[in-house]
PDB file of N, CA, C and O in Angstrom:
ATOM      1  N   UNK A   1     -39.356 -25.031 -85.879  1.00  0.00           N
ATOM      2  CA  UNK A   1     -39.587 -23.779 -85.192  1.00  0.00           C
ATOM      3  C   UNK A   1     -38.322 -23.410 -84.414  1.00  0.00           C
ATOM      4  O   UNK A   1     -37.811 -24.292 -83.723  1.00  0.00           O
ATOM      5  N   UNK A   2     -37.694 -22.034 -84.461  1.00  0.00           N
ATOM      6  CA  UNK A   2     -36.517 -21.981 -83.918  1.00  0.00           C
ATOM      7  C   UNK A   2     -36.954 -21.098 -82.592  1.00  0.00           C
ATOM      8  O   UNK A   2     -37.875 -20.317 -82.352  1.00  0.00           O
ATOM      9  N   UNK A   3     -35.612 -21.716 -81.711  1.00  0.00           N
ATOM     10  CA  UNK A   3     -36.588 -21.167 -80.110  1.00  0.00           C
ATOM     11  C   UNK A   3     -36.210 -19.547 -80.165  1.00  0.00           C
ATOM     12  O   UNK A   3     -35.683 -19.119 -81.192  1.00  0.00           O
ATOM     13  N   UNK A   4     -36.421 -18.852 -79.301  1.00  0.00           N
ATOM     14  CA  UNK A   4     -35.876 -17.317 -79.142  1.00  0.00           C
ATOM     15  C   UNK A   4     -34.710 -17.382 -77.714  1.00  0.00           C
ATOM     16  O   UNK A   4     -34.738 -18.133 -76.739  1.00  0.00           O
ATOM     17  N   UNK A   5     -33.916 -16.488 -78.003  1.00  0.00           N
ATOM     18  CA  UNK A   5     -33.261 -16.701 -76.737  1.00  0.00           C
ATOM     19  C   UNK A   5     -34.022 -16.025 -75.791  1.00  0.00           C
ATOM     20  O   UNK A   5     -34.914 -15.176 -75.809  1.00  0.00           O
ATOM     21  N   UNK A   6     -33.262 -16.798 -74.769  1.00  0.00           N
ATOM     22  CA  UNK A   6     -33.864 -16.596 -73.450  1.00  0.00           C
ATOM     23  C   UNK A   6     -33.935 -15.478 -73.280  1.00  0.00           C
ATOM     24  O   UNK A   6     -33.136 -14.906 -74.022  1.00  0.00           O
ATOM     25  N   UNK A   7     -34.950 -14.245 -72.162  1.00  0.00           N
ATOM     26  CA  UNK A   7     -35.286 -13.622 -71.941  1.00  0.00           C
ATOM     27  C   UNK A   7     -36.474 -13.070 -72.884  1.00  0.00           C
ATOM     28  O   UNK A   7     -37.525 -12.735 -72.336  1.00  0.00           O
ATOM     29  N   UNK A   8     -36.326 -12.952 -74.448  1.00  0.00           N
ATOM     30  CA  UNK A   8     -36.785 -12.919 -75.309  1.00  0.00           C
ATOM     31  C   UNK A   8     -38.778 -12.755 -74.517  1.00  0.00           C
ATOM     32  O   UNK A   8     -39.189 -13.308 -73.497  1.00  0.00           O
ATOM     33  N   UNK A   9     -39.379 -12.046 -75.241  1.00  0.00           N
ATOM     34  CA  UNK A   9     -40.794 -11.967 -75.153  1.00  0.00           C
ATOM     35  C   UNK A   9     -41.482 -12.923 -75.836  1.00  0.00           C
ATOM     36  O   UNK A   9     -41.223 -12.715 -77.022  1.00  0.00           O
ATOM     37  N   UNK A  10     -42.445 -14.148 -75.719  1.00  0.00           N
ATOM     38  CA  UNK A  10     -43.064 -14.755 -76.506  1.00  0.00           C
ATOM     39  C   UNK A  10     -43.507 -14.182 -77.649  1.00  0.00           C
ATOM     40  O   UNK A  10     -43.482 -12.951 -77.652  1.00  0.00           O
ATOM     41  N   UNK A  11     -43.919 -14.746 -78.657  1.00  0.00           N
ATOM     42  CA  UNK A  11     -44.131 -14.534 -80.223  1.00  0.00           C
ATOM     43  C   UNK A  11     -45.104 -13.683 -80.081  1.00  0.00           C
ATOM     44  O   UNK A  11     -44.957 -12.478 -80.283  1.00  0.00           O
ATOM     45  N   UNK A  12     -46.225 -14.236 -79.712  1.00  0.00           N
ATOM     46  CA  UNK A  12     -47.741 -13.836 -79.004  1.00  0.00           C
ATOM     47  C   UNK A  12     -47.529 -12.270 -78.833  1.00  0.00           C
ATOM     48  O   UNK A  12     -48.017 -11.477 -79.637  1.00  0.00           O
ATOM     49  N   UNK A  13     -46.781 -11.876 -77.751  1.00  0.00           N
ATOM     50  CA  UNK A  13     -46.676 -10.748 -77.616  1.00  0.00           C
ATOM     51  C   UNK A  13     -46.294  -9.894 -78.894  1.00  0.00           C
ATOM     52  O   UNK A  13     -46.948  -8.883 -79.151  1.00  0.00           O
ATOM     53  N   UNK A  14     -45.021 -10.379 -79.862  1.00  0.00           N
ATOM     54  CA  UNK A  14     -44.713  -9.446 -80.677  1.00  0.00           C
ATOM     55  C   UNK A  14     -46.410  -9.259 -81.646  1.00  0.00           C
ATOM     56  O   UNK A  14     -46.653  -8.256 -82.317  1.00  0.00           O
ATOM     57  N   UNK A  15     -47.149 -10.153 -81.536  1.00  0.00           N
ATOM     58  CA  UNK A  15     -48.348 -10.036 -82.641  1.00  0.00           C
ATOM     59  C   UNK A  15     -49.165  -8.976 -82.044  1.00  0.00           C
ATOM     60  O   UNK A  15     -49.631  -8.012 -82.653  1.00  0.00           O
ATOM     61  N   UNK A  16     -49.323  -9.296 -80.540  1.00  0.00           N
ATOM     62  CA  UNK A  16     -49.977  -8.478 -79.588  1.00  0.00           C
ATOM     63  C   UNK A  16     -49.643  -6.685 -79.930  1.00  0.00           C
ATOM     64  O   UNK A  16     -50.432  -5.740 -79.917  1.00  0.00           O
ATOM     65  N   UNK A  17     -48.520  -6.711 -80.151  1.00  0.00           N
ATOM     66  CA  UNK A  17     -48.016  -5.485 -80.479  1.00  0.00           C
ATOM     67  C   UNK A  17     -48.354  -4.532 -81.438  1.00  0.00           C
ATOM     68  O   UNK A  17     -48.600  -3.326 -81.406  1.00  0.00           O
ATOM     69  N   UNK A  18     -48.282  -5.670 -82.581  1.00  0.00           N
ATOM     70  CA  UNK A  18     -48.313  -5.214 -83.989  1.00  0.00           C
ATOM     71  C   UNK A  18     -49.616  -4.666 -84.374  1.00  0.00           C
ATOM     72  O   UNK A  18     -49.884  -3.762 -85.165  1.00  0.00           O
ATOM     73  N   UNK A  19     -50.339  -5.376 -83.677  1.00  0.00           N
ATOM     74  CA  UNK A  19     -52.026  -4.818 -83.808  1.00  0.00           C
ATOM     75  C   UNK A  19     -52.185  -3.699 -83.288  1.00  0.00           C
ATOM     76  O   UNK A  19     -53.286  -3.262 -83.622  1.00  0.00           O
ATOM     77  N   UNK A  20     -51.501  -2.834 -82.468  1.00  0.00           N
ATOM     78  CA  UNK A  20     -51.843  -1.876 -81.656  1.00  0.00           C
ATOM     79  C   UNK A  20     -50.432  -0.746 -82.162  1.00  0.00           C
ATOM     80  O   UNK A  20     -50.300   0.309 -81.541  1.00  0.00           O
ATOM     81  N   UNK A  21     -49.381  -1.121 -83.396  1.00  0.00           N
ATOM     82  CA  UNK A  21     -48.555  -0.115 -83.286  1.00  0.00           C
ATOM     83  C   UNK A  21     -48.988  -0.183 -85.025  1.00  0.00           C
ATOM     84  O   UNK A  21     -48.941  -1.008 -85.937  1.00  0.00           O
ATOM     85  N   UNK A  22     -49.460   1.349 -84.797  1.00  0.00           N
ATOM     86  CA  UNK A  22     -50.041   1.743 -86.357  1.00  0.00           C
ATOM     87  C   UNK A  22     -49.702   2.993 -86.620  1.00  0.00           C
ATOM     88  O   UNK A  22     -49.670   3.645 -85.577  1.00  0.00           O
ATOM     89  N   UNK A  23     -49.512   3.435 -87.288  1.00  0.00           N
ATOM     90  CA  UNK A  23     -48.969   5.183 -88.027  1.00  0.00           C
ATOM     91  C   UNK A  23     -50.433   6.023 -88.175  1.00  0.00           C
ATOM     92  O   UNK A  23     -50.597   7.241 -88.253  1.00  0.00           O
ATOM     93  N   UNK A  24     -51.271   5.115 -88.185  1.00  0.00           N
ATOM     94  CA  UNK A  24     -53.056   5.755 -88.034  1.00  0.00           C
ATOM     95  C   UNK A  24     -54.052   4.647 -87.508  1.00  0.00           C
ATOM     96  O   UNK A  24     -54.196   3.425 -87.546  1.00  0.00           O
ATOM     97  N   UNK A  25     -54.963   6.355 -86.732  1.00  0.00           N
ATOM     98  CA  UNK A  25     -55.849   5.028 -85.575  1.00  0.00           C
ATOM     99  C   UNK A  25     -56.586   4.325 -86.174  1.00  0.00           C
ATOM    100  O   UNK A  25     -57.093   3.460 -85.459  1.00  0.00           O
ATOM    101  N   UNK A  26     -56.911   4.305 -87.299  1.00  0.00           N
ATOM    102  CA  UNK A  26     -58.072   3.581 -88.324  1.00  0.00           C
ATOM    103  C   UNK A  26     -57.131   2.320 -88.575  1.00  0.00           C
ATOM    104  O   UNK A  26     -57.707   1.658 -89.438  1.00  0.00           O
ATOM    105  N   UNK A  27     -56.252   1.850 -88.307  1.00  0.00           N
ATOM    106  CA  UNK A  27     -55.538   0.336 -88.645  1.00  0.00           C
ATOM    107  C   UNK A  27     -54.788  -0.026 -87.554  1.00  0.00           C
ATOM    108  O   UNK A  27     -53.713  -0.625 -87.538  1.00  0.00           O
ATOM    109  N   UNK A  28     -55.554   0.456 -86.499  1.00  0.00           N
ATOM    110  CA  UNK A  28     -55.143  -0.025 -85.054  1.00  0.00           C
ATOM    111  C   UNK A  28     -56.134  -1.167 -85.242  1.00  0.00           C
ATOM    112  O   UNK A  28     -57.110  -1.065 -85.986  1.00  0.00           O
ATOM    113  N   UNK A  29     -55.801  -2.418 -84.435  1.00  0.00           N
ATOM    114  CA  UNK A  29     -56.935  -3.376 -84.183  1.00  0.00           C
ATOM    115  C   UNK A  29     -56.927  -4.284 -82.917  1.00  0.00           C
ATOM    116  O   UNK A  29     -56.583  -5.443 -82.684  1.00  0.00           O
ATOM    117  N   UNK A  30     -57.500  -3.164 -82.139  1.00  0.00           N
ATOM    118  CA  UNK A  30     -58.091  -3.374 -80.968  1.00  0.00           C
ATOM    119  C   UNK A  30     -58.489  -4.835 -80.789  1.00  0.00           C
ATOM    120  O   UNK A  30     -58.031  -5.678 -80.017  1.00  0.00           O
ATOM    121  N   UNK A  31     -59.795  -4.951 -82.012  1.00  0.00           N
ATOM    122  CA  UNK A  31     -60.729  -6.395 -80.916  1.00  0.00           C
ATOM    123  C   UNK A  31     -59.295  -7.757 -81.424  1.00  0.00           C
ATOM    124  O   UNK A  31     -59.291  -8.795 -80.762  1.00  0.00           O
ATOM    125  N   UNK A  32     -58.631  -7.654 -82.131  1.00  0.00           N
ATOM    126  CA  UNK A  32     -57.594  -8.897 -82.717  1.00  0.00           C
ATOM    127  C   UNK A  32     -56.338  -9.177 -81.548  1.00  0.00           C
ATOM    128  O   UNK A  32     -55.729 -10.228 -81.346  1.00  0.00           O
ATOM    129  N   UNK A  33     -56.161  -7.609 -80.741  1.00  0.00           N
ATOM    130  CA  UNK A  33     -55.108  -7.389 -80.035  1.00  0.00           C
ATOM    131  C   UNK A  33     -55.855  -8.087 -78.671  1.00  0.00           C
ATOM    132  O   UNK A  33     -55.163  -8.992 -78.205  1.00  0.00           O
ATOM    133  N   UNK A  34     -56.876  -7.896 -78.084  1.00  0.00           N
ATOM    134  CA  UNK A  34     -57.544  -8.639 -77.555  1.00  0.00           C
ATOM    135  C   UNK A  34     -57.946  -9.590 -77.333  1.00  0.00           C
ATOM    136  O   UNK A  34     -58.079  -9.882 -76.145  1.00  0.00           O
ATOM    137  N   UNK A  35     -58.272 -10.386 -78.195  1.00  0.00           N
ATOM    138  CA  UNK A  35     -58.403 -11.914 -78.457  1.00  0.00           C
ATOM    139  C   UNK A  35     -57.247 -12.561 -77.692  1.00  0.00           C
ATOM    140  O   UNK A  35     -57.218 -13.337 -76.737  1.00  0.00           O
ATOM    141  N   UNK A  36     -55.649 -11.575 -78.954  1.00  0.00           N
ATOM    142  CA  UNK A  36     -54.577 -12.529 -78.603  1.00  0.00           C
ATOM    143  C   UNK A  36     -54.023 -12.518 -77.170  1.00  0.00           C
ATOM    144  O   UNK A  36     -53.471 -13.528 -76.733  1.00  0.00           O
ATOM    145  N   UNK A  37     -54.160 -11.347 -76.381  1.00  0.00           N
ATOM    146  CA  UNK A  37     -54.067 -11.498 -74.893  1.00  0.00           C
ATOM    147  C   UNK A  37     -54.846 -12.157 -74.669  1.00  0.00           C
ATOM    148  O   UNK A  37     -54.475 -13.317 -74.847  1.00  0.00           O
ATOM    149  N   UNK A  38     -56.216 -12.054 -74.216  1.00  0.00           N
ATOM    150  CA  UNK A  38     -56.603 -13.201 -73.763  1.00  0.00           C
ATOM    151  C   UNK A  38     -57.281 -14.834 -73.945  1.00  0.00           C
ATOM    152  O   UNK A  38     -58.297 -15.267 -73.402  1.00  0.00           O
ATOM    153  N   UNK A  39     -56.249 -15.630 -74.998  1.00  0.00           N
ATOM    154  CA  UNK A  39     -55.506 -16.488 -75.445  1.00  0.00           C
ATOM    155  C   UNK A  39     -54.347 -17.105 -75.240  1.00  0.00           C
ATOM    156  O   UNK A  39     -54.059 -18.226 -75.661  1.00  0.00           O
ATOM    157  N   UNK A  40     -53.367 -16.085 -74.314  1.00  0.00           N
ATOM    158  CA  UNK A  40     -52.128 -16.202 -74.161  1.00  0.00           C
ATOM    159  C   UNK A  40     -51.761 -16.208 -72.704  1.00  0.00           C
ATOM    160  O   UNK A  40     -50.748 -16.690 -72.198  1.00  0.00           O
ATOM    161  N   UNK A  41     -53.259 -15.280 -71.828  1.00  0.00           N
ATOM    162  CA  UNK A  41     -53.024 -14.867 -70.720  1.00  0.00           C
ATOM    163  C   UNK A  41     -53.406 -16.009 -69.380  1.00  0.00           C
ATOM    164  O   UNK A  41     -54.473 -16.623 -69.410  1.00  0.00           O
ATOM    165  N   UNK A  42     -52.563 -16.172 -68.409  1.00  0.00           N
ATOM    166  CA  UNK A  42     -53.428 -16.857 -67.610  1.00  0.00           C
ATOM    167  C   UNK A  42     -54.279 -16.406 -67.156  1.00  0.00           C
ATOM    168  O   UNK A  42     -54.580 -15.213 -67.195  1.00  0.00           O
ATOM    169  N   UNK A  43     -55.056 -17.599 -66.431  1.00  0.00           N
ATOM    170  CA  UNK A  43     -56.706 -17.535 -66.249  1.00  0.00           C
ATOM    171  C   UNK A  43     -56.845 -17.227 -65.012  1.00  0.00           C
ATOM    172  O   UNK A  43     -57.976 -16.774 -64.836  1.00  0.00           O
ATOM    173  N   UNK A  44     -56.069 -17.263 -63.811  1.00  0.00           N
ATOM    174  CA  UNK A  44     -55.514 -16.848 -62.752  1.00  0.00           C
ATOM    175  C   UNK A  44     -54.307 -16.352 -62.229  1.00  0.00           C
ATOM    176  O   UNK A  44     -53.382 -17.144 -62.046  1.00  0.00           O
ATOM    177  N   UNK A  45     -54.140 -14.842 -61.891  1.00  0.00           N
ATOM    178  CA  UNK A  45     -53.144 -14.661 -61.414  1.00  0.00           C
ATOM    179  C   UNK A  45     -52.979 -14.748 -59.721  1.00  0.00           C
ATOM    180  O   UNK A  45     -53.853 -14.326 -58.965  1.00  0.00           O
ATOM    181  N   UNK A  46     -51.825 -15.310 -59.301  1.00  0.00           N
ATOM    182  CA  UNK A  46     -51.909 -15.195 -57.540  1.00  0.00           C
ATOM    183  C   UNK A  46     -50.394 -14.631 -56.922  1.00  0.00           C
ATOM    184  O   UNK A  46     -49.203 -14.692 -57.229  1.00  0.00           O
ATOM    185  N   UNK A  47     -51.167 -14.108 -55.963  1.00  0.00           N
ATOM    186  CA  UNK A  47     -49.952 -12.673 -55.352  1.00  0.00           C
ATOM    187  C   UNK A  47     -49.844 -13.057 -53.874  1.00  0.00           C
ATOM    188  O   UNK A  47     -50.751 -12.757 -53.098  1.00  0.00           O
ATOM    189  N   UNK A  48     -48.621 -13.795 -53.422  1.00  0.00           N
ATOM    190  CA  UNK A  48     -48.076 -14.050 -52.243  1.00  0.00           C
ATOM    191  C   UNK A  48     -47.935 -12.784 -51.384  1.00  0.00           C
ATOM    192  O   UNK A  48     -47.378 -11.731 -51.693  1.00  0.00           O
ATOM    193  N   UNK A  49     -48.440 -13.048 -50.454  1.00  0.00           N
ATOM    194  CA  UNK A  49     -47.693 -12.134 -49.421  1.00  0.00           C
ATOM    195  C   UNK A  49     -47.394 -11.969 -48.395  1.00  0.00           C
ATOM    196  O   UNK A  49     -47.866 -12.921 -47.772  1.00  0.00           O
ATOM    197  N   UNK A  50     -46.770 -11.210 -47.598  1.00  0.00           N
ATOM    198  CA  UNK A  50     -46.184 -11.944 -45.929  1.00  0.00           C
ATOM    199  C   UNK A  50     -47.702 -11.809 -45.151  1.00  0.00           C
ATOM    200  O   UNK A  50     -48.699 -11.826 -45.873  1.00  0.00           O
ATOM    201  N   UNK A  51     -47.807 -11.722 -44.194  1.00  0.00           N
ATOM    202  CA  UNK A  51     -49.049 -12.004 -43.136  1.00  0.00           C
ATOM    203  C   UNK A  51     -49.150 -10.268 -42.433  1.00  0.00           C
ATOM    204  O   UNK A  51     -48.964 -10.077 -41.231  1.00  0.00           O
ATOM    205  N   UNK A  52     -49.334  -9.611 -42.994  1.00  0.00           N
ATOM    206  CA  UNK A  52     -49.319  -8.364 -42.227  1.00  0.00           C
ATOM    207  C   UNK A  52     -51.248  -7.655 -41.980  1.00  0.00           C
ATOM    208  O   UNK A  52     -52.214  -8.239 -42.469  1.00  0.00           O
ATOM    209  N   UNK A  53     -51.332  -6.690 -41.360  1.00  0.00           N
ATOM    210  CA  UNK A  53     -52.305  -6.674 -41.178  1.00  0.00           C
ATOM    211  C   UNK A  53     -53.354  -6.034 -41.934  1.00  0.00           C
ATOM    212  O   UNK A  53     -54.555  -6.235 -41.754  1.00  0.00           O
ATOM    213  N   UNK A  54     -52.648  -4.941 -43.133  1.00  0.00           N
ATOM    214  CA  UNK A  54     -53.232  -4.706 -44.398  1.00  0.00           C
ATOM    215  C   UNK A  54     -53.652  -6.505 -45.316  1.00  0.00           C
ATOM    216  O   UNK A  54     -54.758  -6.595 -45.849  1.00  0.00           O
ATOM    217  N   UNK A  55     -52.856  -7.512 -45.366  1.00  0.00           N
ATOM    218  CA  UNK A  55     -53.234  -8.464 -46.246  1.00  0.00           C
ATOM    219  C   UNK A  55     -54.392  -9.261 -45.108  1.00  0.00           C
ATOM    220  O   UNK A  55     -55.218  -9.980 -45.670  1.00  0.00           O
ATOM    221  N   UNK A  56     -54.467  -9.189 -43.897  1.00  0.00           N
ATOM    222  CA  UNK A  56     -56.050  -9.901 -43.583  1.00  0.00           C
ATOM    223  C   UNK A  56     -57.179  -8.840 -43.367  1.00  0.00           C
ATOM    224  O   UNK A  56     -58.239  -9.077 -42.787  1.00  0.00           O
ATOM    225  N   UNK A  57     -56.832  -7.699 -43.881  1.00  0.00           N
ATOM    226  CA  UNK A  57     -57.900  -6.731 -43.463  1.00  0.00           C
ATOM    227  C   UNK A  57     -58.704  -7.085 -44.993  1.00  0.00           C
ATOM    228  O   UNK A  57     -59.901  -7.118 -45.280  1.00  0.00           O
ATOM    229  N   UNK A  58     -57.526  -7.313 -45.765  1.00  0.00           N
ATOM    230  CA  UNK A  58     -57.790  -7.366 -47.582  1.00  0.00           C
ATOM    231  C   UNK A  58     -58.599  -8.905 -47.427  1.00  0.00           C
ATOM    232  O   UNK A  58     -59.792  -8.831 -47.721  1.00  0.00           O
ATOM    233  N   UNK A  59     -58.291  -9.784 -47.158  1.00  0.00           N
ATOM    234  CA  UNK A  59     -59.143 -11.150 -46.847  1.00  0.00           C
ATOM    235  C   UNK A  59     -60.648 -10.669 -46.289  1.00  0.00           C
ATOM    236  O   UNK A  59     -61.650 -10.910 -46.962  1.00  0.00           O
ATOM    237  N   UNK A  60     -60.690 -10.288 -45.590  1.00  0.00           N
ATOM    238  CA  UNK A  60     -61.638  -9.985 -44.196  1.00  0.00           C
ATOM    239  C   UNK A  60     -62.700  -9.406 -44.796  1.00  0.00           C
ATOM    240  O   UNK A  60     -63.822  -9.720 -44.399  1.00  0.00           O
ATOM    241  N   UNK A  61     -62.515  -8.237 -46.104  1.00  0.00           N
ATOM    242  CA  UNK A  61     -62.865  -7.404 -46.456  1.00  0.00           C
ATOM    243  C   UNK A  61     -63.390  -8.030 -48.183  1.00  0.00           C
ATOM    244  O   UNK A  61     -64.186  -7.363 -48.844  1.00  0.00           O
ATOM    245  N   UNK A  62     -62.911  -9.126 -48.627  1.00  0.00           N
ATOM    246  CA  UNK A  62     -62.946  -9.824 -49.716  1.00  0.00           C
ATOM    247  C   UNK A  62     -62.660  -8.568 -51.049  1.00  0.00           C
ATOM    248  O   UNK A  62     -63.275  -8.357 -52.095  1.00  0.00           O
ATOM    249  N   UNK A  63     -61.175  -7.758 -50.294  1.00  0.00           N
ATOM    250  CA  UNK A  63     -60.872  -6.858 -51.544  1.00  0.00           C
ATOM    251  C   UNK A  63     -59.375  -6.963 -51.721  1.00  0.00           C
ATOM    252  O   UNK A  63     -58.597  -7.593 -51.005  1.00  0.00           O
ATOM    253  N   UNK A  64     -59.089  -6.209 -52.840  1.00  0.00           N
ATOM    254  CA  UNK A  64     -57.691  -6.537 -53.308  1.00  0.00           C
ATOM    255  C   UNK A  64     -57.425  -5.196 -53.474  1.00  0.00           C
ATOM    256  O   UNK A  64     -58.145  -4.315 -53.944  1.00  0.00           O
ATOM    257  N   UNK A  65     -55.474  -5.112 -52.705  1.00  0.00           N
ATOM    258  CA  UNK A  65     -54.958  -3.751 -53.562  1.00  0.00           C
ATOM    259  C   UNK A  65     -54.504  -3.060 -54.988  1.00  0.00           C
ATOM    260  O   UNK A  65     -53.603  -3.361 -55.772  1.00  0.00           O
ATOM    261  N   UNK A  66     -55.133  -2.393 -55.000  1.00  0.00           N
ATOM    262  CA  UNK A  66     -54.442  -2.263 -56.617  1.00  0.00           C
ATOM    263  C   UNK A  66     -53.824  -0.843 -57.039  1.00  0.00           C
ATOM    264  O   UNK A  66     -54.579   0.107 -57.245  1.00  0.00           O
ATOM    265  N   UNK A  67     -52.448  -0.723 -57.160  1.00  0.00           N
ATOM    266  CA  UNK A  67     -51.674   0.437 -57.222  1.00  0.00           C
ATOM    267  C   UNK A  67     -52.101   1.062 -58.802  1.00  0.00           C
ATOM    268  O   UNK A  67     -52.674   0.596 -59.787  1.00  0.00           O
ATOM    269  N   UNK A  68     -51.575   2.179 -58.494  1.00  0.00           N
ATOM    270  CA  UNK A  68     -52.871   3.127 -59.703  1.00  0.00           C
ATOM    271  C   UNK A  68     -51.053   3.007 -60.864  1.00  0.00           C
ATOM    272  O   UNK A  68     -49.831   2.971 -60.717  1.00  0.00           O
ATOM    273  N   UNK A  69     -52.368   2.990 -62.185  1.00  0.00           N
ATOM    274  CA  UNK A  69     -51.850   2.664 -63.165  1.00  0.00           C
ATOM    275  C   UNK A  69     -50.038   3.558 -63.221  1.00  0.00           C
ATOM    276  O   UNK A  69     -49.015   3.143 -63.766  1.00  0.00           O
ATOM    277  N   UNK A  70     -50.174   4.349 -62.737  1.00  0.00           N
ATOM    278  CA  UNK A  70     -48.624   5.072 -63.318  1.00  0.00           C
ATOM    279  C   UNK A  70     -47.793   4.559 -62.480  1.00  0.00           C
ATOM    280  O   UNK A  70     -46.695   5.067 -62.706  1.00  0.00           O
ATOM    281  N   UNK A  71     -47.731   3.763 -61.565  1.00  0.00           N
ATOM    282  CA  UNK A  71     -46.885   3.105 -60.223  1.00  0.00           C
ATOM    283  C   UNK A  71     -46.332   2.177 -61.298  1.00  0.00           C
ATOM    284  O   UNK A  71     -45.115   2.365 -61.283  1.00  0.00           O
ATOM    285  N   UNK A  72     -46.678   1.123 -62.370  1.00  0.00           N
ATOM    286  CA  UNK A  72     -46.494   0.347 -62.830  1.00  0.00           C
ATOM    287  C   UNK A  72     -45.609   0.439 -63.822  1.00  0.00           C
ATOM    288  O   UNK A  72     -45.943   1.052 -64.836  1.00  0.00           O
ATOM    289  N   UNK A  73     -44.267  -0.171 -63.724  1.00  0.00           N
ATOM    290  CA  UNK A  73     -43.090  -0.263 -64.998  1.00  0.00           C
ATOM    291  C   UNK A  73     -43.414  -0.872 -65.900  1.00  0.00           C
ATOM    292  O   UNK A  73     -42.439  -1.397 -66.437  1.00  0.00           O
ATOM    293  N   UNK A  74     -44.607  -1.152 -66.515  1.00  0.00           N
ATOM    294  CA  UNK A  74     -44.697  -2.036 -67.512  1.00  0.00           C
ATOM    295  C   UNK A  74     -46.152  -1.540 -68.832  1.00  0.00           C
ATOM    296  O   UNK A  74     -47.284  -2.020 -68.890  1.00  0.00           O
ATOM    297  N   UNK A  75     -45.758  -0.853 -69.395  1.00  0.00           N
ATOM    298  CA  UNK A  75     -47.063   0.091 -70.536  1.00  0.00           C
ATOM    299  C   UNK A  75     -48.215  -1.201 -70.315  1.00  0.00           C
ATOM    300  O   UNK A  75     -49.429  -1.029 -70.203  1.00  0.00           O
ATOM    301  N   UNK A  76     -47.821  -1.931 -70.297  1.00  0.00           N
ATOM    302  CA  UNK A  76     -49.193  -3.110 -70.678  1.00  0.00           C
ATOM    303  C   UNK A  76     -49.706  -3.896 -69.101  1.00  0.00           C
ATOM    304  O   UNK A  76     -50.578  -4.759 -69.002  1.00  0.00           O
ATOM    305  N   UNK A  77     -49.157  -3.501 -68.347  1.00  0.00           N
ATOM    306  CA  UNK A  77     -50.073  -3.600 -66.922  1.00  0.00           C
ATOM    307  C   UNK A  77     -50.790  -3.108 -66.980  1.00  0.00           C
ATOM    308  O   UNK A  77     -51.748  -3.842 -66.738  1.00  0.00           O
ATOM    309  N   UNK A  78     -51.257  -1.660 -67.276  1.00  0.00           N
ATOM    310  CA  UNK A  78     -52.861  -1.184 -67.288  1.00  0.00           C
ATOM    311  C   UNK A  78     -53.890  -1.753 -68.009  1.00  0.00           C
ATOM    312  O   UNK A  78     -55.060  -1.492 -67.729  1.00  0.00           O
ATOM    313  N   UNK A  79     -53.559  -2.576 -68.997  1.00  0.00           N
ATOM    314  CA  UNK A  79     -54.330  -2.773 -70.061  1.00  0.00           C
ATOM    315  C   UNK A  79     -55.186  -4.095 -69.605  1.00  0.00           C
ATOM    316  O   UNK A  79     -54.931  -5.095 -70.277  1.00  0.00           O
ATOM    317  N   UNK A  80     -56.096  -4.246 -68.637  1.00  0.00           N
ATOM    318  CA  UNK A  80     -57.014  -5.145 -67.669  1.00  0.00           C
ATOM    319  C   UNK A  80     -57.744  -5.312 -68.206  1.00  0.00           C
ATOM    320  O   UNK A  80     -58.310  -4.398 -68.806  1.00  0.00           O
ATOM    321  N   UNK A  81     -58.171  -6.715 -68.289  1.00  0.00           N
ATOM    322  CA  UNK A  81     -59.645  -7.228 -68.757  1.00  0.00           C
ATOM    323  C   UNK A  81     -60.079  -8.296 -67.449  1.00  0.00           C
ATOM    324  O   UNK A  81     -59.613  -9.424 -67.288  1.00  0.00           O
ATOM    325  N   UNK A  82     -61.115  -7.603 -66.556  1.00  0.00           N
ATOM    326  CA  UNK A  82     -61.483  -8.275 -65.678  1.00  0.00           C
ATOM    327  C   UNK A  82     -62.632  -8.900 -65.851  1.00  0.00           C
ATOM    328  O   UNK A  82     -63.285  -8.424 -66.779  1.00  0.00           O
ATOM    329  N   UNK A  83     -63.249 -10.021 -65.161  1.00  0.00           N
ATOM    330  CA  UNK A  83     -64.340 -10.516 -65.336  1.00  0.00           C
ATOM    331  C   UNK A  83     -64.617 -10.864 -64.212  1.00  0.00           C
ATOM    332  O   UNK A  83     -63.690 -11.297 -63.528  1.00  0.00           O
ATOM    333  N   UNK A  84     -66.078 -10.795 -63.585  1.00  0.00           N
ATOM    334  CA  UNK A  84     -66.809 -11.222 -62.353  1.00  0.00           C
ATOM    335  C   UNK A  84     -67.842 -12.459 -62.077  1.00  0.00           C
ATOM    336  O   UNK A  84     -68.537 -12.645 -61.078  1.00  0.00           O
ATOM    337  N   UNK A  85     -67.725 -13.314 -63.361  1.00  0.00           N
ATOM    338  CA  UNK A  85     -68.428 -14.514 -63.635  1.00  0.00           C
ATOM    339  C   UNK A  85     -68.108 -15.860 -62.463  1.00  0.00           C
ATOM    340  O   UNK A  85     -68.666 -16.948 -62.605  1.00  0.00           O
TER     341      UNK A  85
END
């Protein structure tokens, strides 16, 4: 297996891709593109932050901030699969 250079996007992702970049929506494939994110994705993400009084109001309150999708440099930050289990 040859490595990718560094910076390089895992493999995963280029497959992730491929399922979702189609010339027609009928050979898009959603539930496959899905799987492989979450397969690939960690199972917890955690977000440091200094001690200010928005982050213990967010404790206090047992809620989290979440900046609205167009704030985000990255097309595939919106694309959330949350679970409450």
């Amino acid at each position: 297996m040859s490595q990718r250079p560094e910076g390089d996007p895992p493999v995963w992702k280029d497959d992730f891709i491929k399922c979702l970049d189609s010339a027609s929506e009928r050979d898009v494939q959603f539930h496959k593109a899905i799987l492989i994110k979450e397969e690939n994705l960690p199972r917890h993400i955690y977000k440091y932050r200094r001690c200010t009084k928005c982050a213990f109001e967010n404790l206090r309150e047992g809620s989290v901030y979440m900046a609205p999708t167009t704030a985000y440099n990255d097309p595939f930050d919106s694309a959330l699969t949350l679970s409450f289990s």
